[in-house]
Backbone as JSON Lines, residues from 0, in Angstrom:
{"i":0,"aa":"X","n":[0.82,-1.19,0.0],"ca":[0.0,0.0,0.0],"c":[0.86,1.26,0.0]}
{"i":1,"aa":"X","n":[1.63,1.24,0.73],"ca":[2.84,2.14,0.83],"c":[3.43,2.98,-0.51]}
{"i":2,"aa":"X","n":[3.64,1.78,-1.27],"ca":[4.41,1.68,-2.83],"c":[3.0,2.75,-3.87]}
{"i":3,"aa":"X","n":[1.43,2.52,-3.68],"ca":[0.98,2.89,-3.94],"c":[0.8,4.07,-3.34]}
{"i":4,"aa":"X","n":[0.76,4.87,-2.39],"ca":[0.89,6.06,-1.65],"c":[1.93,7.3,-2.15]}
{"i":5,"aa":"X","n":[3.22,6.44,-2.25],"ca":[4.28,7.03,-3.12],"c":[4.4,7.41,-4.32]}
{"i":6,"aa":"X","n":[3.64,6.23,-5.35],"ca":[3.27,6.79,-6.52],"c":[1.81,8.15,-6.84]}
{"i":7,"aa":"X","n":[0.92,7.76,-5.72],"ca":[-0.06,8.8,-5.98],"c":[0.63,10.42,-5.75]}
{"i":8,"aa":"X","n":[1.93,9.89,-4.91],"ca":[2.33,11.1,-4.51],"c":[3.25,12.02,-5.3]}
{"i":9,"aa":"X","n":[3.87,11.07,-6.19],"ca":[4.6,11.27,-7.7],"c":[3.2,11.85,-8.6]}
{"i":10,"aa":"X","n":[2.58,11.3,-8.58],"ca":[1.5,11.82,-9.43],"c":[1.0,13.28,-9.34]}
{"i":11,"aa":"X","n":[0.76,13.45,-7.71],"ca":[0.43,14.56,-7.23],"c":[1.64,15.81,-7.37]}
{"i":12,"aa":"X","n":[2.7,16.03,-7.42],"ca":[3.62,16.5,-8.28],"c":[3.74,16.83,-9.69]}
{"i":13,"aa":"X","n":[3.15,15.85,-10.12],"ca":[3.49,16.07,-11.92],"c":[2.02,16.93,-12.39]}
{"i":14,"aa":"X","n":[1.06,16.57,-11.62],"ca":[0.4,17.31,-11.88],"c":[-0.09,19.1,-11.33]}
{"i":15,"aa":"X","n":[0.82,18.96,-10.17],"ca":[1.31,20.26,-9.82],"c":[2.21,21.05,-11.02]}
{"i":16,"aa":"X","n":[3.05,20.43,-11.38],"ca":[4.1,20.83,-12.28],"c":[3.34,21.67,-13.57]}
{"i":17,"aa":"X","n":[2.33,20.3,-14.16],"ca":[1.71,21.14,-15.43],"c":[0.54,22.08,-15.24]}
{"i":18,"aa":"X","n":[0.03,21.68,-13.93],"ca":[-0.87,23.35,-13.73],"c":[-0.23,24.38,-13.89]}
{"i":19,"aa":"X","n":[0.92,23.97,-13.12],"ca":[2.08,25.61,-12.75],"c":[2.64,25.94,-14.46]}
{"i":20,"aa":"X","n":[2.89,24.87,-15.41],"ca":[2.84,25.19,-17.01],"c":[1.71,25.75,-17.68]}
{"i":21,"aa":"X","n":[0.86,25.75,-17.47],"ca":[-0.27,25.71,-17.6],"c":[-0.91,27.15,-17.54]}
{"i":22,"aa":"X","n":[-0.69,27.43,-16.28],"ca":[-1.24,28.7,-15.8],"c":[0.17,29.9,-16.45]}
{"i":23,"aa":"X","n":[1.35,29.7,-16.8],"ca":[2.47,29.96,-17.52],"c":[1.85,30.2,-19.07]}
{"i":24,"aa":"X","n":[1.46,29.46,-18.86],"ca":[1.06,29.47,-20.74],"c":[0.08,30.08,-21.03]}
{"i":25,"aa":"X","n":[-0.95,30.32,-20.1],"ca":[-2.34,31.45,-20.19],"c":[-1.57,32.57,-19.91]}
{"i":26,"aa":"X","n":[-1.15,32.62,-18.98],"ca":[-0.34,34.24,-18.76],"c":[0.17,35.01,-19.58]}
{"i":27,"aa":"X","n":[1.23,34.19,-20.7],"ca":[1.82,34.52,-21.31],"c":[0.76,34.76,-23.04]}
{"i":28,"aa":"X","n":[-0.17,33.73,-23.12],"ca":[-1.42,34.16,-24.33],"c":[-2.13,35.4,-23.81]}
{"i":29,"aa":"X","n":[-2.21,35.53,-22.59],"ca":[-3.13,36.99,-22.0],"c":[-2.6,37.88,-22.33]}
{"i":30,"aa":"X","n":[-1.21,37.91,-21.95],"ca":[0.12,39.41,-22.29],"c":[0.24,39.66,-23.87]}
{"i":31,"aa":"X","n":[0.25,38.69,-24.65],"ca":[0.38,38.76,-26.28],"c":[-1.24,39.26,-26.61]}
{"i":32,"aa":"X","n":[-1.92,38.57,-26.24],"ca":[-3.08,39.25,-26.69],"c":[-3.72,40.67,-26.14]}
{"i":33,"aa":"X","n":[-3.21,41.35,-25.13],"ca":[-3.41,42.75,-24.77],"c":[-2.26,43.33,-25.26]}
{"i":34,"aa":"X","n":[-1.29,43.0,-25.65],"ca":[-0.77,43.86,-26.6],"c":[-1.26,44.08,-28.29]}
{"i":35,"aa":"X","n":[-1.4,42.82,-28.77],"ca":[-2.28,43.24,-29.83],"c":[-3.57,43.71,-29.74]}
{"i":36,"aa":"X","n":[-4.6,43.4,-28.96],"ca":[-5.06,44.83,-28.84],"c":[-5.24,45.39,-28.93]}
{"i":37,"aa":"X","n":[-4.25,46.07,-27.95],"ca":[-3.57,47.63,-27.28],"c":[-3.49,48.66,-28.94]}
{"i":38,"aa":"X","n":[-2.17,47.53,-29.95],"ca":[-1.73,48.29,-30.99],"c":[-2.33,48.42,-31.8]}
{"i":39,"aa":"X","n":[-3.55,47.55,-31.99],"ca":[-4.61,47.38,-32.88],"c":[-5.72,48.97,-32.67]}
{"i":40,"aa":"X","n":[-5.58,49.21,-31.4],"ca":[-6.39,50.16,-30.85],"c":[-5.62,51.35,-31.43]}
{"i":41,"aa":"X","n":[-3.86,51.59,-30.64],"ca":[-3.04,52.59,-31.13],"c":[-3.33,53.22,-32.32]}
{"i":42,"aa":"X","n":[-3.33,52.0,-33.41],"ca":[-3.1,52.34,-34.84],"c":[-4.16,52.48,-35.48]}
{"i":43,"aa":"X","n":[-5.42,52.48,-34.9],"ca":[-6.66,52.78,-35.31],"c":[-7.4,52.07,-36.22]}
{"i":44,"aa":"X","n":[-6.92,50.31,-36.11],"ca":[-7.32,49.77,-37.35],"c":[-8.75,49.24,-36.62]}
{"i":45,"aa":"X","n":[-8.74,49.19,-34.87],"ca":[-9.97,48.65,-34.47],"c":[-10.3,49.18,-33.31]}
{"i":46,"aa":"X","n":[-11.69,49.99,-32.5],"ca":[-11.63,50.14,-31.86],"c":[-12.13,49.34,-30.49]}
{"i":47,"aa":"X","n":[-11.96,49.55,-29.13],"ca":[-12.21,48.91,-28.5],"c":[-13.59,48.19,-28.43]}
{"i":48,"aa":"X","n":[-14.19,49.2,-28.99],"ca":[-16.16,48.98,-29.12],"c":[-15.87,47.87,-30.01]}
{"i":49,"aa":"X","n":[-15.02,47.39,-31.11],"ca":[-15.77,46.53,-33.04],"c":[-14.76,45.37,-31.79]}
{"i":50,"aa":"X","n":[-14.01,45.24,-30.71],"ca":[-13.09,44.36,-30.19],"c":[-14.44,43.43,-29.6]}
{"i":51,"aa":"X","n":[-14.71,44.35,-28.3],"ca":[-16.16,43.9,-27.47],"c":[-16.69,43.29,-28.22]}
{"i":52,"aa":"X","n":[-17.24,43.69,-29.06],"ca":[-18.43,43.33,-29.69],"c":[-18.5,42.12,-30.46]}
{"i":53,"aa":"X","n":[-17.29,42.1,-31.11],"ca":[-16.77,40.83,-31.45],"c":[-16.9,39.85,-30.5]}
{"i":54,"aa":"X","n":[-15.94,40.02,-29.61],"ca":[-15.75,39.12,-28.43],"c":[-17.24,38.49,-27.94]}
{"i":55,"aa":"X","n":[-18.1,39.27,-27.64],"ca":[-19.6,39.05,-27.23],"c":[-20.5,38.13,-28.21]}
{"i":56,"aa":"X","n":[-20.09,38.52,-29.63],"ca":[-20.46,37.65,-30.91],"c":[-19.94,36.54,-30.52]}
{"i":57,"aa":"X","n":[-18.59,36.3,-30.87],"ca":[-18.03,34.76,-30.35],"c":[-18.56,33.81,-29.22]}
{"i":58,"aa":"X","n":[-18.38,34.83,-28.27],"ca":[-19.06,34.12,-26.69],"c":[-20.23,33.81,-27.18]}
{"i":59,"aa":"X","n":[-21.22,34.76,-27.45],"ca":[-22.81,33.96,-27.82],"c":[-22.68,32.38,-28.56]}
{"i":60,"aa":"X","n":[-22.27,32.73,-30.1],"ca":[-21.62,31.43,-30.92],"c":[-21.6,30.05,-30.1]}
{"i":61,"aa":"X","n":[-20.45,30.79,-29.16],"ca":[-19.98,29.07,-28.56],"c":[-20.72,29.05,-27.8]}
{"i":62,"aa":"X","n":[-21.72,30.14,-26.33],"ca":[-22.66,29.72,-25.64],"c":[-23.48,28.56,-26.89]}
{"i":63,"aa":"X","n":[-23.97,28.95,-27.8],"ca":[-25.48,28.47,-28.35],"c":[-24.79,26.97,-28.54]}
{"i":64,"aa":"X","n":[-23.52,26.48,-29.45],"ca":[-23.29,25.56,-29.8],"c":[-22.73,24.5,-28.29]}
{"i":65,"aa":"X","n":[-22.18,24.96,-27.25],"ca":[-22.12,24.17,-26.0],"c":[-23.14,23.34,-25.27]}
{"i":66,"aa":"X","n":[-24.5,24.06,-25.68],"ca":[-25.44,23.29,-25.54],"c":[-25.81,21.84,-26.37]}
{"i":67,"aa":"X","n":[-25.15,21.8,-27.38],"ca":[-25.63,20.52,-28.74],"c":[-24.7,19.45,-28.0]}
{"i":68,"aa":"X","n":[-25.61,18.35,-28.63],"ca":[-24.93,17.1,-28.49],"c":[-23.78,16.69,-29.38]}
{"i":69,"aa":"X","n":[-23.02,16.15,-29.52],"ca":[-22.12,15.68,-30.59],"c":[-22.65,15.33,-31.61]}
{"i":70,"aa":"X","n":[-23.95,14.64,-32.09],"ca":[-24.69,14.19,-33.41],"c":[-25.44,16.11,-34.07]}
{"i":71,"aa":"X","n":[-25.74,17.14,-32.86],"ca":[-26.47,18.18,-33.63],"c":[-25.26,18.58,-34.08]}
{"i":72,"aa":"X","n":[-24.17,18.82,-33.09],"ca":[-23.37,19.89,-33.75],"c":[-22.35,19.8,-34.73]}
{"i":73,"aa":"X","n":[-22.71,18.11,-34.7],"ca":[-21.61,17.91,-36.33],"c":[-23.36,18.42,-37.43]}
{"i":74,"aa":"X","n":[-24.1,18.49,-37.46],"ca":[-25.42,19.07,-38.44],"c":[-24.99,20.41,-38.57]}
{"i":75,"aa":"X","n":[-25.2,20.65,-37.6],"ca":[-24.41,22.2,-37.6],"c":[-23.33,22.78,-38.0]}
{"i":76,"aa":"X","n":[-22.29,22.25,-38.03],"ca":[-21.28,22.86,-38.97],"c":[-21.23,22.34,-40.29]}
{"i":77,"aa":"X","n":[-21.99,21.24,-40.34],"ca":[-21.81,20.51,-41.97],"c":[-22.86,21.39,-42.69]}
């Protein structure tokens, strides 16, 4: 039982490890994506309002399709 205790406990580590990658790797997509953005905003090709609004479009999108089963939502994109 022991031998098994030790390994859950190896386990419990590795999966510490890739949260801590993990949460590394969102951080670092969050920082790239507020800088584009940011310069997107700077340079006037988009403003924060056509960003939102987008963003809110998308979110709806995937709200509506999170609800389907795997058989609607392959109907749905086909």
């Amino acid at each position: 039982m022991s031998k098994n205790r030790i390994h859950s406990h190896l386990d419990e580590i590795a999966w510490i490890g890739k949260l801590a990658d993990l949460q590394e790797h969102q951080y670092r997509s969050s920082l790239l994506l507020t800088a584009v953005v940011e310069l997107l905003q700077e340079k006037g090709i988009l403003s924060l309002q056509e960003i939102t609004d987008k963003a809110c479009l998308l979110e709806q999108l995937d709200t509506a399709t999170a609800g389907l089963n795997g058989s609607e939502a392959e109907t749905e994109t086909t």
